[in-house]
Structure formats: C-alpha cells, structure tokens
C-alpha positions in Angstrom: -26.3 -119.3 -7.1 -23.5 -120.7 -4.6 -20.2 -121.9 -6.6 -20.3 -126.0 -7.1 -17.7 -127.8 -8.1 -18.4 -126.8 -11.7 -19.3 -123.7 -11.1 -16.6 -120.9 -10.7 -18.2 -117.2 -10.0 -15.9 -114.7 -11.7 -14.7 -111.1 -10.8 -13.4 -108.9 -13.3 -9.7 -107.5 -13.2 -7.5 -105.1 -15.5 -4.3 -104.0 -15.7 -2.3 -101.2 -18.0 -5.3 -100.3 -19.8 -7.1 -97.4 -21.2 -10.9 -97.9 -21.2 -13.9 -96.4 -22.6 -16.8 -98.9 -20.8 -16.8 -102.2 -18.7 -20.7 -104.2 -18.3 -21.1 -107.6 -17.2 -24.6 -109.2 -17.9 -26.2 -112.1 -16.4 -29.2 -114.0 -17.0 -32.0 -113.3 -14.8 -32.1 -117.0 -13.1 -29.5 -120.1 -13.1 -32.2 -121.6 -15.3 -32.1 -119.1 -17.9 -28.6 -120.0 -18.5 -29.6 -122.7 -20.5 -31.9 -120.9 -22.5 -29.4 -117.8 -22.9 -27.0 -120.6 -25.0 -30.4 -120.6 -27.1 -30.7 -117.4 -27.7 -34.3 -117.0 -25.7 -32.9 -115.6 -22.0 -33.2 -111.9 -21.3 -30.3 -110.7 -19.3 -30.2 -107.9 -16.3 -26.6 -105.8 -16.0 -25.2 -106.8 -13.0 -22.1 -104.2 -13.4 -21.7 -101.4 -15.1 -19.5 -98.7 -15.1 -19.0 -95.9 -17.5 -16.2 -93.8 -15.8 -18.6 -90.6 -16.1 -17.1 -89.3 -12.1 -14.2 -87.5 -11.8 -12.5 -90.1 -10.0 -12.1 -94.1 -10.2 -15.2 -95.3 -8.5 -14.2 -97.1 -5.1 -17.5 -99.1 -4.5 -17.1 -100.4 -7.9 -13.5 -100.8 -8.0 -10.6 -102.5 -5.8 -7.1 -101.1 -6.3 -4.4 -103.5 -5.7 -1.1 -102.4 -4.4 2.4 -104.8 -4.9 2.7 -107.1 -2.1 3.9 -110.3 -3.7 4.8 -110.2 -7.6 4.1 -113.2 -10.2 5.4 -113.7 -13.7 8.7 -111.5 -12.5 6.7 -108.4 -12.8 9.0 -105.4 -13.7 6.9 -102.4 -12.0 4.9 -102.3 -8.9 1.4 -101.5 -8.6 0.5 -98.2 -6.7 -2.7 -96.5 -5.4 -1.7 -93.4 -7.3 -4.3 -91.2 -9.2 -0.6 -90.2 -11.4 -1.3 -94.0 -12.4 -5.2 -94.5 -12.4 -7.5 -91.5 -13.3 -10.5 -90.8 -15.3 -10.2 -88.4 -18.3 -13.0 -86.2 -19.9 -13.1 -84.4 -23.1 -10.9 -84.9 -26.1 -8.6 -86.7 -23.9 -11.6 -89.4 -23.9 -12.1 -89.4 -27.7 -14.2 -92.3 -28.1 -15.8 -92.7 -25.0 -19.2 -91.4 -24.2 -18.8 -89.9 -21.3 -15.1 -90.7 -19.4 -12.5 -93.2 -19.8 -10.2 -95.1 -17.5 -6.7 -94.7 -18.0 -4.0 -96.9 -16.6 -0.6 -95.0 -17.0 2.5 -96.8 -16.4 5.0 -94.5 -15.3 9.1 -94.4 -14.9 10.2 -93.9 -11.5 13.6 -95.2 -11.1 14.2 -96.5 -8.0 10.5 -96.7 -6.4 10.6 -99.3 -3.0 7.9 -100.8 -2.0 6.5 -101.7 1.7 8.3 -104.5 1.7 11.7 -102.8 0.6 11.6 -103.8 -3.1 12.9 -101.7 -5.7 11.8 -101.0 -9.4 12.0 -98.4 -12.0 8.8 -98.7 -13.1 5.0 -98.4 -11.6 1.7 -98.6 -12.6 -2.0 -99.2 -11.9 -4.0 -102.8 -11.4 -7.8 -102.8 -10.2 -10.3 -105.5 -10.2 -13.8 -106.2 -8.4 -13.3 -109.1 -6.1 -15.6 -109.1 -3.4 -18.0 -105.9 -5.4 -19.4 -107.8 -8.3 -19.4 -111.4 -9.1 -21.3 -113.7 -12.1 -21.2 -117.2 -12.9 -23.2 -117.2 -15.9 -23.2 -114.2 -18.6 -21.0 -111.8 -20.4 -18.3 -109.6 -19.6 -17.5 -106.4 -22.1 -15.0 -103.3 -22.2 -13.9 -101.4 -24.7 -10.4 -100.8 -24.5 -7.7 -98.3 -26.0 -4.4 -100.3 -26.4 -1.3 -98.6 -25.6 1.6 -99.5 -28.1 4.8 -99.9 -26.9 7.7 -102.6 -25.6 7.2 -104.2 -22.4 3.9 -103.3 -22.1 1.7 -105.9 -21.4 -2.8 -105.0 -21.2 -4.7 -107.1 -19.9 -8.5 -107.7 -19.2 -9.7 -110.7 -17.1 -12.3 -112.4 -15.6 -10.3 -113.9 -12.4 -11.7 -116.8 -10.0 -13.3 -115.4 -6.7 -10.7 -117.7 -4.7 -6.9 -117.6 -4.1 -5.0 -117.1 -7.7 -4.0 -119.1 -9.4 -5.9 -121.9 -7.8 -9.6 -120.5 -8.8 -8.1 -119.7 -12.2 -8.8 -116.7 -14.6 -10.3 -116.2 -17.8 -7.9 -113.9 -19.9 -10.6 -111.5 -22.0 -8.1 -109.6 -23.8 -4.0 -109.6 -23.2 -1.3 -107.9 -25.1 1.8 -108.2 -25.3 3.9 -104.9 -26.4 6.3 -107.0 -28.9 7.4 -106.5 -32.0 5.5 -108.2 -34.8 8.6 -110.5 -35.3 8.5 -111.5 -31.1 5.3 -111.6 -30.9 5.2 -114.5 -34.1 7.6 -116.3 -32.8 6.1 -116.8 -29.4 3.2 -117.5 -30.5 4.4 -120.0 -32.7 6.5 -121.5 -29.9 3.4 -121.3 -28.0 1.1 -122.9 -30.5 3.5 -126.2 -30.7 3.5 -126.7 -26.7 -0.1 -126.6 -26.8 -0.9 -129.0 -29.9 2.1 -131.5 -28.4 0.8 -131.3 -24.5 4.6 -130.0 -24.2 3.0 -127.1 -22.4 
C-alpha cells in the first residue's frame, strides 16, 4: 500500500540497546486492517530477526554513522563491532538463541569525519529502506542498561526525512536518577496538559 496523506509506512530504529528479539507483523491486506482492530485478521511476519549469526545481519540491518547530531548528542555513532555485536551463551541469558548488544564505550577524544570530537561512542541501527509496514505491530524484547546519561531507545521512525515523517517512540529511557527522572516528567506532564509544550 503506497503512503497517503494519512498513511505513514514506518521503519524500525534502536539505539544503546541490548536485545533478545525484534518482529514486526502486518495484516495480510490493507483491508484486514480493519478487521485486525476487531480482533478477526490473521497477520504474516514481515520482519524478524532473532540475532542467531555471529554477526549483526546487514540485509536486515542499516548502521548509521555520526554525520549530523540532534538533541546535542554526547557520543558519536560508529560502525564498530567493539560497539554493535551479537552474543551467544550465558552472555545472552534470556534470549533464545543470540542477543544484540549496543555497547557504548569511552573513548576520549574520538573525531569524526567531519573533525568533531567526543569522549564517548556507541552504536545506532535501524531498517530504512529493508523493511517497512504501515499497518501492524512492532516487538523487541529488550535488556535495559542502568546507568547516568544513558539514554535506550526503540522506535518506529517515518520512511522520509526526520523529523518531518515523524517517529513513534516504542520504548525510551532515560538513565536518571529516580529523583530527575520525576521531576521531568512532572515538568513534562504540565507542558503537555497546558499546550505549553
């Protein structure tokens, strides 16, 4: 089904994330969307991707590199398997068979292409332009990392130009204390019931 106006096909994204299993499912036609809200649609997996290889899974999976940071990122994104690998084992407890891990790492000093320094990197992948859906569910089970100024995320991101396709945040978490993490979300909560925000 070709995106309409009110129709965004999604792509699935992650960042800083240890993972056990990622699906998507669709329903089997853009008329069984309706009847999926029912409860009566089938669904076919349209992605699926257990992390069972060795390695992270390159038809499956785009790794993103920093070219341009938002939100004053503090680390830049590298195409590293010391940042992105698969693990196996007791190293996996949990997982079936394998599961992602997204390390961030300190590296004091790291420049960029573009001559941009940090101190830390890390890993971000996503499937834009591999797998899309319009209709359906996206699932992952996750292992969060604790810790401050870490910040997991799992989204379903617009296949366009962000932020102008939008995203869909699945799961983000910010590593905060419990007493930071209350009060912006209290600050939050006001700016969204007042339209300050």
């Amino acid at each position: 089904m070709a995106a309409t106006a009110s129709t965004i096909k999604l792509a699935l994204a992650a960042v800083v994330v240890a993972g056990a299993t990622v699906v998507a499912t669709c329903p089997l036609t853009a008329d069984d969307a309706s009847a999926k809200r029912r409860g009566t649609a089938e669904s076919t997996v349209v992605f699926f991707d257990d992390f069972s290889s060795t390695t992270l899974d390159r038809s499956k999976w785009n790794v993103r590199i920093t070219g341009v940071t938002v939100n004053n990122e503090q680390q830049a994104y590298v195409d590293s398997p010391d940042t992105i690998y698969i693990t196996h084992g007791d190293d996996s407890a949990g997982a079936a068979n394998g599961a992602l891990v997204i390390q961030p790492r300190y590296r004091p000093g790291f420049t960029t292409r573009e001559r941009r320094k940090f101190d830390f990197i890390s890993g971000r992948i996503d499937t834009k332009a591999k797998m899309e859906f319009a209709y359906g569910t996206a699932a992952a089970r996750i292992k969060l990392p604790a810790g401050a100024g870490l910040w997991p995320a799992f989204w379903a991101l617009g296949n366009g130009r962000w932020p102008d396709t939008g995203e869909i945040d699945i799961m983000e978490n910010v590593g905060e204390s419990e007493v930071v993490r209350q009060r912006n979300l209290s600050i939050w909560l006001s700016r969204a019931f007042t339209a300050e925000g």
